[in-house]
C-alpha positions in Angstrom: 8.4 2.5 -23.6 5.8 0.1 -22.3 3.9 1.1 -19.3 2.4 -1.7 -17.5 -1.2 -1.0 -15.9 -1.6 -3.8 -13.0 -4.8 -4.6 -11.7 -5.7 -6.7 -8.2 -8.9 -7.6 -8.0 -11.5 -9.4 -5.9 -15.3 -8.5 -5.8 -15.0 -5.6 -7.9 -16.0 -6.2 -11.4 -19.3 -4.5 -11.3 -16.7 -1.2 -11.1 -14.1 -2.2 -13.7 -16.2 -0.5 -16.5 -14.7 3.0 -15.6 -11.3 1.6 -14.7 -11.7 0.0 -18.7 -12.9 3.1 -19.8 -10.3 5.4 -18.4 -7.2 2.9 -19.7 -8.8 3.7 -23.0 -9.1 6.8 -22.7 -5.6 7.3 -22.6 -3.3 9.6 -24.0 -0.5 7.2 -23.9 -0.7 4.0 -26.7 2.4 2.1 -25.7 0.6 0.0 -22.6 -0.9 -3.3 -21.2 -2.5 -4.4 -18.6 -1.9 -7.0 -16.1 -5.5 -8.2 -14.6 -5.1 -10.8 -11.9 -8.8 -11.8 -10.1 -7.9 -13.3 -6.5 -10.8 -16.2 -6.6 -13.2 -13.6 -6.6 -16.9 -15.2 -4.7 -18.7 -12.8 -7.4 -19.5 -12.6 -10.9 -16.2 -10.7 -11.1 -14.5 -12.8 -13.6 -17.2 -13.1 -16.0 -18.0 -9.3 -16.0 -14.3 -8.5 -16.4 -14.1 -11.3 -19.4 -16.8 -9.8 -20.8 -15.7 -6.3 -20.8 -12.1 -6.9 -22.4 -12.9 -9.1 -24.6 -10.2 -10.5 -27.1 -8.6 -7.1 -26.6 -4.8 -8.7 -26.2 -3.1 -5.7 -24.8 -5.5 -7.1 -21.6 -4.0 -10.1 -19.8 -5.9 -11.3 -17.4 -5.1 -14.4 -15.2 -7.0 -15.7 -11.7 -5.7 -17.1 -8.2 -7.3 -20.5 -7.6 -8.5 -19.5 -4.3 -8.3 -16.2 -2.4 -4.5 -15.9 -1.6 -4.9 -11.7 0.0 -3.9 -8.2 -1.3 0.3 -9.1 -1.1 -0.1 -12.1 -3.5 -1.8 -11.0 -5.8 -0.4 -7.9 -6.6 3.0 -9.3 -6.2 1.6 -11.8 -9.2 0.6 -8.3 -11.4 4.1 -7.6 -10.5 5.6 -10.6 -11.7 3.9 -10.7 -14.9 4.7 -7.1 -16.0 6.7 -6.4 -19.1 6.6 -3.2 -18.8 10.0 -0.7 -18.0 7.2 1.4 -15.8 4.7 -0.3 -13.8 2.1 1.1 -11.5 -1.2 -0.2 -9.8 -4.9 1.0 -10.3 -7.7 -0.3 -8.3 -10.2 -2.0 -10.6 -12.9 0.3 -8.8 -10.3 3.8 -9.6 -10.3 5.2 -13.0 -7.0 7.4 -14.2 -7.3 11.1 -15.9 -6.7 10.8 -19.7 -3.0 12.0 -19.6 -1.7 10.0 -16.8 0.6 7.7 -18.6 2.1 10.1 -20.4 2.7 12.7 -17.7 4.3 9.5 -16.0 6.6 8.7 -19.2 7.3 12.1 -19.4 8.6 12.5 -15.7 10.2 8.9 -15.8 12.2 10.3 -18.8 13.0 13.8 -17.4 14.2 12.4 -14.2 16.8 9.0 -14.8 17.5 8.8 -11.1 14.1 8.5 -10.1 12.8 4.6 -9.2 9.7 5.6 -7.8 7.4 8.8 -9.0 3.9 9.7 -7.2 1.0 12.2 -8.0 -1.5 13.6 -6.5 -5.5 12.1 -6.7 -8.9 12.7 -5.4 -11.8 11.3 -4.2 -14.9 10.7 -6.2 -18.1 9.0 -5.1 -19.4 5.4 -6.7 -20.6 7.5 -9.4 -17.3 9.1 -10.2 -18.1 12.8 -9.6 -15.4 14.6 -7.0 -16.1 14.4 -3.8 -12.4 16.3 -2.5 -8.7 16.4 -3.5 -6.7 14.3 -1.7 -5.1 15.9 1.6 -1.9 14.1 2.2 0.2 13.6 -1.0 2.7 15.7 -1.8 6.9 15.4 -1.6 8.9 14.0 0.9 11.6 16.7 2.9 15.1 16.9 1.9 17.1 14.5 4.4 13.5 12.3 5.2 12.5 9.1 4.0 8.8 7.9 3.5 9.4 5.6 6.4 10.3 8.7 8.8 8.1 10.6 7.6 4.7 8.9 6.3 1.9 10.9 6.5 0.8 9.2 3.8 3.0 11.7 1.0 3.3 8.9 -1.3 -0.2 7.7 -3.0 -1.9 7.0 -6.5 -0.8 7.7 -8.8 2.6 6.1 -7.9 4.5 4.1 -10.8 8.0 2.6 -10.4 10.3 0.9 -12.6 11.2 -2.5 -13.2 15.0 -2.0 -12.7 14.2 -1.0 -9.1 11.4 -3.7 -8.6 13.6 -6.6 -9.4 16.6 -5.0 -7.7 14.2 -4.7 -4.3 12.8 -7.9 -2.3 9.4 -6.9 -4.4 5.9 -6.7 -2.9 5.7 -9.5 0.1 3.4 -12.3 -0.6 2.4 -12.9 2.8 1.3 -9.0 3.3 -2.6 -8.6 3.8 -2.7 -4.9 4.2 -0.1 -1.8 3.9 1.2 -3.9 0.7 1.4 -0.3 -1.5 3.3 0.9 1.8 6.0 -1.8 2.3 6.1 -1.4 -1.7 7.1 2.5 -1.4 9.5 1.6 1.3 11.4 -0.4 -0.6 10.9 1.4 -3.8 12.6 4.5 -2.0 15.4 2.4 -1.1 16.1 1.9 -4.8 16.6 5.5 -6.3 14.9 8.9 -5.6 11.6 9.8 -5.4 9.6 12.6 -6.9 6.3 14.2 -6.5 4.3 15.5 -9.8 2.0 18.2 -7.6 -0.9 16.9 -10.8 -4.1 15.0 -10.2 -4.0 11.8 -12.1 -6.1 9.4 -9.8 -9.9 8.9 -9.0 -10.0 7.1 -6.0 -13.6 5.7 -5.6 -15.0 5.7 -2.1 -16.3 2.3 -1.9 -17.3 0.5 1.4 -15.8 -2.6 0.3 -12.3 -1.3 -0.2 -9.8 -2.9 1.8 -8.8 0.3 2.6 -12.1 1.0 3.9 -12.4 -1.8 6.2 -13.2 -1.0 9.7 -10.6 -3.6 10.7 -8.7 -0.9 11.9 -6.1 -3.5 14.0 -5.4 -5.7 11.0 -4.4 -2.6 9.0 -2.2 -1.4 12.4 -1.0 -4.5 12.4 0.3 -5.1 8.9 1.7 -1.0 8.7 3.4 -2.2 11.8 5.2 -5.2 10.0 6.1 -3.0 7.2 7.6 -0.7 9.0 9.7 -3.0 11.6 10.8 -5.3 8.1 11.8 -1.6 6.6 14.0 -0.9 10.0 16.0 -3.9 10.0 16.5 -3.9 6.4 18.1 -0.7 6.1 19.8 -0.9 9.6 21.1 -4.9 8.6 22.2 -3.1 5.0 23.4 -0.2 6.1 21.9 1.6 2.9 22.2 5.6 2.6 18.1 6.8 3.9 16.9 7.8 6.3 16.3 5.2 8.7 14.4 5.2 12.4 17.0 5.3 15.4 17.7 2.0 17.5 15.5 3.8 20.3 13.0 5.6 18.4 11.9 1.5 16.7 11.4 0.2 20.3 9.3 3.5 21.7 7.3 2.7 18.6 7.4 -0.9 19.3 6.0 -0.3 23.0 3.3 2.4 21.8 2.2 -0.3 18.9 1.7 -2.9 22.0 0.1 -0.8 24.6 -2.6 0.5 22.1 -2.9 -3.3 21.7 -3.5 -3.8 25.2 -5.8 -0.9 25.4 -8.0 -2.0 22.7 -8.5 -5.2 24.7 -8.2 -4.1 28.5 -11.7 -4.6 28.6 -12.0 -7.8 27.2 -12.5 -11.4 28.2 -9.2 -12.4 26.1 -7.1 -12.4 29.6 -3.4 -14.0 27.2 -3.7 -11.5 24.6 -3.8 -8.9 27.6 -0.8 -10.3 29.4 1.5 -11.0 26.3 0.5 -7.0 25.0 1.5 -5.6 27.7 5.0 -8.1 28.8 6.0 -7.0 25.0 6.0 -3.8 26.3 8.1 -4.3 29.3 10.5 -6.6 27.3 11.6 -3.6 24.6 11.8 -0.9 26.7 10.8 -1.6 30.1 11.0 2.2 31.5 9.1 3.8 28.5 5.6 4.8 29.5 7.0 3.1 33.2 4.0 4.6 35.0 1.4 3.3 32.7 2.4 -0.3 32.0 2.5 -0.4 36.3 -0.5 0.6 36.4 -2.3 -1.6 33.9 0.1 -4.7 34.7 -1.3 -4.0 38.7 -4.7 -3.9 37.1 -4.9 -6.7 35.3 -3.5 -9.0 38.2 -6.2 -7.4 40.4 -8.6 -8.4 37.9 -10.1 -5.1 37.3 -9.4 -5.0 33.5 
């Protein structure tokens, strides 16, 4: 069974030796790998070429300009031949028998469209820094849109079948890509949760993960979340979904930490349309509040 390894890079190919090194390294022989650079600014492209060489089981293949995280790993996506696919950061390494504890659990478990692991985190010279906190399985009559707290991570692999049955990784996505991705892969089958490490997530200031952006990664967690909603509520598909009036507290909570982030600021429109959203979904949630700061803000004070 071919397991497809895809990798989404941009600035990282000073890293990808250890990401090379642990695809090696595997246990598993029956794999390729599914490189795509998006129009990396760095010597990226030439260290990666360099490292692969004429190895063909590498494919490698580059964006003409910066396109984001959503493109380009819907690309990876796209190009897979493999029956199991599953993503590693060019700057992550895997543990020697990942693939074919993955294989293995694919196998043993038919109904399964989407399997995670557990990882941990190593510093830029790959030595353990902690195991990872949040991953684990998902409760009996929950979904991983209910009830997050980030259960599914790397290593997750899914399989074709359920990829090309979903809508597939959203193009347009910047952030929360491998979130809306396990949304929709849970949507396709069953989930499980190998309680194994398998990953070595680097800590690595320029991860996008790692981005003190914080409101672009709100924002786009957000989107996935709302897009997940609507497509199980408009489908009517058998998971747990969100209620109709649990979605619109969340929507008003997502707005008013908007407004609060910017109460102080000079940006008087992005106040004003923050806080109306609010009032629009549910206009006596957190009543008291969005009275106070609308009163506020006409008074000039914030």
């Amino acid at each position: 069974m071919l397991f497809s390894i895809l990798v989404a890079n941009y600035n990282n190919g000073h890293f990808f030796i250890d990401c090379y090194n642990s695809i090696l390294s595997q246990s598993y022989s029956n794999w390729e790998v599914v490189l795509v650079d998006d129009g990396s600014n760095d010597d990226s492209t030439t260290v990666i070429k360099d490292i692969i060489g004429n190895d063909d089981r590498f494919r490698f293949y580059e964006n003409t300009e910066n396109k984001g995280c959503g493109f380009t790993k819907a690309r990876c996506a796209q190009l897979a031949n493999g029956k199991i696919m599953g993503f590693l950061d060019p700057d992550d390494c895997l543990y020697p028998e990942a693939l074919t504890t993955m294989v293995e659990a694919f196998n043993k478990n038919r109904s399964a469209s989407i399997i995670t692991s557990n990882y941990e985190f190593v510093n830029l010279h790959m030595i353990c820094l902690s195991k990872g906190s949040n991953a684990g399985p998902i409760p009996k009559g929950k979904s991983y849109l209910i009830y997050g707290k980030g259960a599914l991570t790397a290593f997750a692999c899914f399989t074709k079948k359920a990829y090309d049955k979903s809508e597939g990784i959203n193009p347009v996505m910047k952030r929360a890509v491998d979130q809306d991705l396990y949304y929709k892969m849970e949507e396709q089958g069953e989930h499980f949760f190998l309680n194994k490490v398998l990953y070595k997530y680097r800590v690595n200031k320029n991860s996008i993960s790692q981005n003190n952006n914080i409101w672009k990664a709100e924002y786009w967690h957000f989107y996935a979340q709302m897009n997940a909603f609507k497509r199980r509520n408009t489908n009517d598909l058998s998971i747990a979904n969100f209620s109709k009036d649990h979605i619109k507290k969340h929507q008003v909570d997502y707005y008013l930490k908007r407004f609060e982030k910017l109460k102080f600021s000079k940006k008087r429109n992005s106040k004003y349309y923050f806080l109306c959203r609010s009032f629009m979904i549910k206009p006596f949630y957190r009543f008291r509040f969005k009275i106070k700061s609308f009163v506020l803000v006409i008074l000039n004070r914030i």
